[in-house]
Legacy VTK file of the C-alpha trace (Angstrom):
# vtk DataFile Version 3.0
C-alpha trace
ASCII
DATASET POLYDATA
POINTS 218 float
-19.122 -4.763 -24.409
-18.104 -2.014 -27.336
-14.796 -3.775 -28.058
-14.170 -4.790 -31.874
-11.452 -7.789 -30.302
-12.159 -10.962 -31.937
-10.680 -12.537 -28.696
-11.714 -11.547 -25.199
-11.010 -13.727 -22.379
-12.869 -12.367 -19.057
-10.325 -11.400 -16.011
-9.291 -8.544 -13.767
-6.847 -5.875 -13.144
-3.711 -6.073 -11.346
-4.904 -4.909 -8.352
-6.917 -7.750 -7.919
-4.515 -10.498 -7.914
-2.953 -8.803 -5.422
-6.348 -8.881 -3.194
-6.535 -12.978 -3.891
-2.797 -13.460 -2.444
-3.630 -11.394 0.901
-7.958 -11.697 1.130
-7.793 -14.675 3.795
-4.768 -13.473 5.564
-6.111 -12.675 9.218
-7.331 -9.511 9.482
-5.135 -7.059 12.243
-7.154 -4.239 13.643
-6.313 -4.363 17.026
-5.009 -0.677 16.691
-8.108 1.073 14.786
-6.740 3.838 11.766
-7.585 5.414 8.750
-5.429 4.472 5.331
-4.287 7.622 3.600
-3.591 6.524 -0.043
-0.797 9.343 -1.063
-1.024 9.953 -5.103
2.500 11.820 -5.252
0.765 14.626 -6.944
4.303 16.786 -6.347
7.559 14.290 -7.946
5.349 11.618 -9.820
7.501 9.866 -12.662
4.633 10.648 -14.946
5.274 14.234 -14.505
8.642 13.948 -16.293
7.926 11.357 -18.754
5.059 13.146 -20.015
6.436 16.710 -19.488
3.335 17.933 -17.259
3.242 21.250 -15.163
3.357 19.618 -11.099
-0.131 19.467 -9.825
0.495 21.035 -6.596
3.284 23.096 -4.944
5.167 20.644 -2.807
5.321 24.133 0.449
1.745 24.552 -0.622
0.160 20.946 -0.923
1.788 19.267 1.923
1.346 21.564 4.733
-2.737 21.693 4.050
-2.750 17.889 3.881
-0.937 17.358 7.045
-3.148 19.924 8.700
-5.806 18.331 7.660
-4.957 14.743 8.587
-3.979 15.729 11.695
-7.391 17.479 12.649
-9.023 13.611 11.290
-6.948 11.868 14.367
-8.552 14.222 16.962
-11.968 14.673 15.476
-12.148 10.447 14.842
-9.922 8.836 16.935
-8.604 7.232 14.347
-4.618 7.390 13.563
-3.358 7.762 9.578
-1.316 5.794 8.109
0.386 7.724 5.192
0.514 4.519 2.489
3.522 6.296 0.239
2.865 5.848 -3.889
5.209 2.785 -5.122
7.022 5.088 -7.742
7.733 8.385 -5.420
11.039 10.326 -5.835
10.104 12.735 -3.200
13.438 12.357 -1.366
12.205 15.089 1.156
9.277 12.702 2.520
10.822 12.241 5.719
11.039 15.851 6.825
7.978 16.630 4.878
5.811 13.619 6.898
7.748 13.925 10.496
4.664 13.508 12.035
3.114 11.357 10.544
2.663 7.544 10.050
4.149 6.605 6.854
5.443 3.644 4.746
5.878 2.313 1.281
5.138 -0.931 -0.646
2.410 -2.244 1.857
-0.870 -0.476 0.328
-2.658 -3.247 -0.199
-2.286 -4.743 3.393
-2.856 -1.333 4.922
-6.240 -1.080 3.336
-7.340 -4.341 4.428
-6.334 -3.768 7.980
-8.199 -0.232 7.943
-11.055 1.423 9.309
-11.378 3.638 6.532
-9.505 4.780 3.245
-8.435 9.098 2.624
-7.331 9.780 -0.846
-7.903 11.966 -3.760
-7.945 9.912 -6.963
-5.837 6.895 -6.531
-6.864 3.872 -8.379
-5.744 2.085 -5.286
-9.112 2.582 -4.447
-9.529 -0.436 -5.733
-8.340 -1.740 -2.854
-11.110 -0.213 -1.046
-13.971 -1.526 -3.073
-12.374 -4.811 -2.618
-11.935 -5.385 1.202
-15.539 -3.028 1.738
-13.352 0.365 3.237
-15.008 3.780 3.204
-13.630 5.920 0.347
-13.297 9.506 1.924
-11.811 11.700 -1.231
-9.839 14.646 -0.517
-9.355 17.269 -2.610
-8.107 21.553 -1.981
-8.777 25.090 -3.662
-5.294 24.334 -5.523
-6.254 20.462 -6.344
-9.266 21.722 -7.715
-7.629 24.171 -10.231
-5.977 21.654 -11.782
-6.403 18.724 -13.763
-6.769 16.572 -11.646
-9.786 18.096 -9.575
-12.419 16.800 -11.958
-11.348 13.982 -11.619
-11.394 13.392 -7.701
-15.107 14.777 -8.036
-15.659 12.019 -10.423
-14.199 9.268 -8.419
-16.104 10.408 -5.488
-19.694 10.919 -7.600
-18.560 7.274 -9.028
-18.426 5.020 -5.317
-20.852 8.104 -3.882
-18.474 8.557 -1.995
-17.677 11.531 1.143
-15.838 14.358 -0.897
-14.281 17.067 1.671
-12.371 20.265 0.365
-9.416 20.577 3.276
-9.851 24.517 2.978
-13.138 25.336 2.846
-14.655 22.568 5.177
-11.588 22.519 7.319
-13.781 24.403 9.869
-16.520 21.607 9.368
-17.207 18.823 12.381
-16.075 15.131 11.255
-18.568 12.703 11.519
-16.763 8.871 11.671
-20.546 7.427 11.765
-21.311 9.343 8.478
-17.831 9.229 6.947
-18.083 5.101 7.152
-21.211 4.813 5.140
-20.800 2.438 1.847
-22.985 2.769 -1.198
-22.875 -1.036 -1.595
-24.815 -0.765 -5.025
-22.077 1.797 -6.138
-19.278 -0.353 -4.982
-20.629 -3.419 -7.307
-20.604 -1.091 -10.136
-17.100 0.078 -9.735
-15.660 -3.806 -9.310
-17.603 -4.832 -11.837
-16.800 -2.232 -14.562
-13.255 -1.691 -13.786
-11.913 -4.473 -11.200
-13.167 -7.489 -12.359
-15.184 -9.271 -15.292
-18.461 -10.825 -13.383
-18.026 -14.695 -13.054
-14.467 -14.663 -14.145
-12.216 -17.144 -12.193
-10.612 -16.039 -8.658
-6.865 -17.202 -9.851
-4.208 -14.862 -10.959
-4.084 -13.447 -14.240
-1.738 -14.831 -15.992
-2.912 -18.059 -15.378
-6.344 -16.719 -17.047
-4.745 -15.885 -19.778
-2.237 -18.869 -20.165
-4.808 -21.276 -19.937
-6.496 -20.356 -22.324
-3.970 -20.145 -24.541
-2.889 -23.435 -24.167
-6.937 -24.602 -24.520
-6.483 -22.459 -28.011
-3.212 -24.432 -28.891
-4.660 -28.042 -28.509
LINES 1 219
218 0 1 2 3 4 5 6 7 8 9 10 11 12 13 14 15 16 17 18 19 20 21 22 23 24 25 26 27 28 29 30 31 32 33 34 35 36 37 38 39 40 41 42 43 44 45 46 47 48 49 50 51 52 53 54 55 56 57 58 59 60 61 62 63 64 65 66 67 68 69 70 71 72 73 74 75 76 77 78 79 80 81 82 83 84 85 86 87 88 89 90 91 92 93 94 95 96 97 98 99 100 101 102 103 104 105 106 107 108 109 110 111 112 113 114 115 116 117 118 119 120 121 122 123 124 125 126 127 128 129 130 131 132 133 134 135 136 137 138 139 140 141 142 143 144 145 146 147 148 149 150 151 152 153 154 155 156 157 158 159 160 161 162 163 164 165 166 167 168 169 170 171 172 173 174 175 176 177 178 179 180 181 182 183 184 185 186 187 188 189 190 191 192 193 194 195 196 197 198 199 200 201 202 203 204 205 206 207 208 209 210 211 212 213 214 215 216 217
């Protein structure tokens, strides 16, 4: 609404073409689980590029998330699946994840098919406003000394969403019925301020923005 453009055509992100090509796709929950959506805080590209200090201690991060992931399978009864960032490096994933449910390049479907989505500040959770998932935002005494811990505590305060610290509430009951709560009102904020234009068309992007082109042309 602030932007000087003398051209704006109304569409979406990425994110949500992706949601139109798999939305009627039938839904496979026969095996209930919980989506974690993994940010690569350690060996992100963006890191190097941008010559950043690592968020998190790769002996220090890992072993608190795992702990804590594992205690959400016995406390819910739901399994995690570890959704792996598209652009990791972390060539130490398999020993790092040995017991856990992982896989890359599927994040998308893995929401949809989920009972519920774990992450800290992914804007995957996209995804989750999308296809209706509980967001459940993780963060740690280590996350928040960094950067980055604002930030999860303003994606959760965003979708009013669940916000647990794996150290200090580690010794804290999990509640499914409570976790799975949705702020629906919250959830049409977030899609319409950063998913999708309201009224905009439901076909991919680039078709958004080459009709109108071609409309512009004639």
């Amino acid at each position: 609404k602030k932007s000087n453009a003398k051209i704006i055509v109304n569409a979406h992100c990425m994110d949500y073409d992706i949601y139109l090509d798999i939305k009627n796709k039938p839904i496979n929950n026969e095996n209930p689980y919980a989506v974690f959506l993994d940010g690569d805080l350690v060996t992100h590209p963006d890191i190097l590029y941008l010559r950043l200090k690592a968020l998190v201690n790769e002996f220090q991060y890992y072993p608190v998330l795992i702990k804590f992931l594992k205690k959400f399978e016995i406390e819910t009864g739901l399994q995690i699946k570890f959704a792996v960032h598209p652009k990791s490096r972390n060539k130490n994933l398999p020993n790092l994840l040995k017991d856990i449910d992982y896989s890359i390049g599927n994040t998308a479907e893995l929401v949809k098919n989920s009972s519920a989505v774990l992450l800290h500040s992914s804007t995957a959770l996209s995804y989750a406003i999308l296809f209706k998932k509980p967001a459940i935002f993780l963060t740690s005494n280590q996350l928040k000394k960094s950067w980055i811990g604002p930030r999860i505590d303003t994606f959760a305060k965003v979708v009013n969403g669940q916000l647990i610290n794996m150290d200090d509430d580690f010794n804290k009951p999990l509640n499914l019925h409570s976790l799975s709560k949705i702020d629906k009102g919250k959830y049409k904020n977030y899609l319409d301020q950063y998913i999708k234009v309201p009224n905009s068309l439901d076909i991919p992007l680039w078709e958004i923005v080459t009709d109108y082109i071609k409309r512009k042309q004639l």
